[in-house]
N, C-alpha and C positions, 0 to 999 in steps of 0.2 A: 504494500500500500504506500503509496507517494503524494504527493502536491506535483500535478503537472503545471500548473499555472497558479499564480495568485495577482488577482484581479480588482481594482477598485476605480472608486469612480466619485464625483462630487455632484450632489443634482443639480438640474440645470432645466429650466424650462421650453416645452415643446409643442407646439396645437395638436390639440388631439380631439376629432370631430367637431372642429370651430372654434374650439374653445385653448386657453393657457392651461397648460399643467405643469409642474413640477415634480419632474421623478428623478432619482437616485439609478434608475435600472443601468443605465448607461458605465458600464463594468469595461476596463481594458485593461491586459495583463503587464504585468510590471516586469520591467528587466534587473530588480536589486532585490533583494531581501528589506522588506519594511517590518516593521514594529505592530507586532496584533495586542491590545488591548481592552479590557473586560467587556469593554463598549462594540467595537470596530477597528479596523485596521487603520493605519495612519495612509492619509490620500482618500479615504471612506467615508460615503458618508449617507442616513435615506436621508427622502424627503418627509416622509409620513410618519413621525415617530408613535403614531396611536395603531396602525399595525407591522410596521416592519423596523427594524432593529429591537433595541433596547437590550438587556443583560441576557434574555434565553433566547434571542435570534440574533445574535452579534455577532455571526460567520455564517453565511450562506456556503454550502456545499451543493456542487453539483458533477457526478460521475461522467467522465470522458465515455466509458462504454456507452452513454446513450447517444454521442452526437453522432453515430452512425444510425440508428434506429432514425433519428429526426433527419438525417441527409438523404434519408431515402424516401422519408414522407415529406421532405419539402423540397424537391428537386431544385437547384438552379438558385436556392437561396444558399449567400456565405453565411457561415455557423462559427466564427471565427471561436479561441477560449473564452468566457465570457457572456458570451451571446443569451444564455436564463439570467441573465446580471449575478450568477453566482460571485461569489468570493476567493474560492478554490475549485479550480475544477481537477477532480481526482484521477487516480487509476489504481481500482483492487478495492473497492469500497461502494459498495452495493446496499441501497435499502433495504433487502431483506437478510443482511446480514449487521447492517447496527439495529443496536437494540436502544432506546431511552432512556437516560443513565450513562451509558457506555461512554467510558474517556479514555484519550488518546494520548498521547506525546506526538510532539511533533518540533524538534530540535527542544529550544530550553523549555517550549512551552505544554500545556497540560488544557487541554478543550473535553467536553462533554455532549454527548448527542443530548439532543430537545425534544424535537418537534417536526412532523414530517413541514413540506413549504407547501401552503395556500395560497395559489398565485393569486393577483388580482389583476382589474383590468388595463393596470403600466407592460405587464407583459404583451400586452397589445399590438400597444403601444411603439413597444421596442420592434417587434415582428413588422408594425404597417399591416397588423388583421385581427378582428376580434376573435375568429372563431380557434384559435391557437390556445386559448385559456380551457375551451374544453376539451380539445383535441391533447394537451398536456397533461391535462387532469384523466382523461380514459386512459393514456398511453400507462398508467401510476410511473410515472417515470420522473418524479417529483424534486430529487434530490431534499435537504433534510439541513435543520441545523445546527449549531454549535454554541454554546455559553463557554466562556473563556475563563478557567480556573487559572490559572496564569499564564500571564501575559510574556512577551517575548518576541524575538526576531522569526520569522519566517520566508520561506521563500521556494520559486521553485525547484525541481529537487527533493525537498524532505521529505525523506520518510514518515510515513504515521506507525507509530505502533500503539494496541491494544494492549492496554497497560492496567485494564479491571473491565470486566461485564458487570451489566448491570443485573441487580437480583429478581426485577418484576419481567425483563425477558418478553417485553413488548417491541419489537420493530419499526421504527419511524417509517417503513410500510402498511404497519399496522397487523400485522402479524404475530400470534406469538409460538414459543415452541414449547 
């Protein structure tokens, strides 16, 4: 299990069917190793703190194995890292393999799975199509997130290791075993 990219972004407003919005989705991957803390990554930042960030969504996670699945159902669309406005997009770390609870090391620092991701209508947004919110959500191909037990450099490259499971053994896919 790895970090292939680590990705952030500042919001920044954009029309979205007529109107102003301000969203954060707008994720691009970083060439240095920055600083993750309890909050967000430094360079990071939402727009909507009533549902996205705060202390149990302060790292969006989103798996590399799915940008093949979505390359094939969006032909012709780039899907650069980034592209779900994740935070890390991974390899070897699968929703039905973290559990809620479950924490990780990841060079000096120490992250915990949350919560599976509930997109809303900024992924839209980002795409230029509404109906990608539901086509996301059928696909369960949701990626999942992290609360930051300590904070630290990160970057791509690092390994994640599983350094405790959790003992309720629910799946941020919603699963349990």
């Amino acid at each position: 299990m790895k970090i292939l990219s680590v990705n952030v972004g500042l919001p920044k407003e954009v029309i979205w069917q007529g109107k102003a919005v301000t969203t954060g989705i707008f994720k691009e991957p970083v060439n240095a190793p920055v600083t993750l803390r309890r909050l967000n990554l430094d360079g990071d930042q939402q727009a909507d703190l009533t549902v996205h960030g705060g202390v149990n969504k302060a790292v969006y996670i989103y798996p590399s194995e799915h940008y093949g699945y979505w390359r094939a159902e969006l032909p012709g669309v780039d899907l650069p890292w980034g592209m779900f406005g994740e935070n890390f997009t991974t390899e070897g770390l699968l929703e039905e393999a973290v559990y809620i609870g479950d924490r990780f090391r990841i060079g000096e620092t120490e992250v915990m799975a949350t919560e599976p991701r509930m997109p809303c209508y900024k992924l839209g947004i980002k795409f230029g199509r509404a109906d990608i919110i539901k086509r996301f959500l059928a696909s369960r191909r949701t990626g999942f997130y992290f609360a930051v037990v300590r904070g630290g450099m990160v970057g791509a490259g690092d390994p994640m290791e599983l350094i405790a499971r959790a003992q309720q053994e629910i799946s941020v896919a919603g699963k349990t075993i």
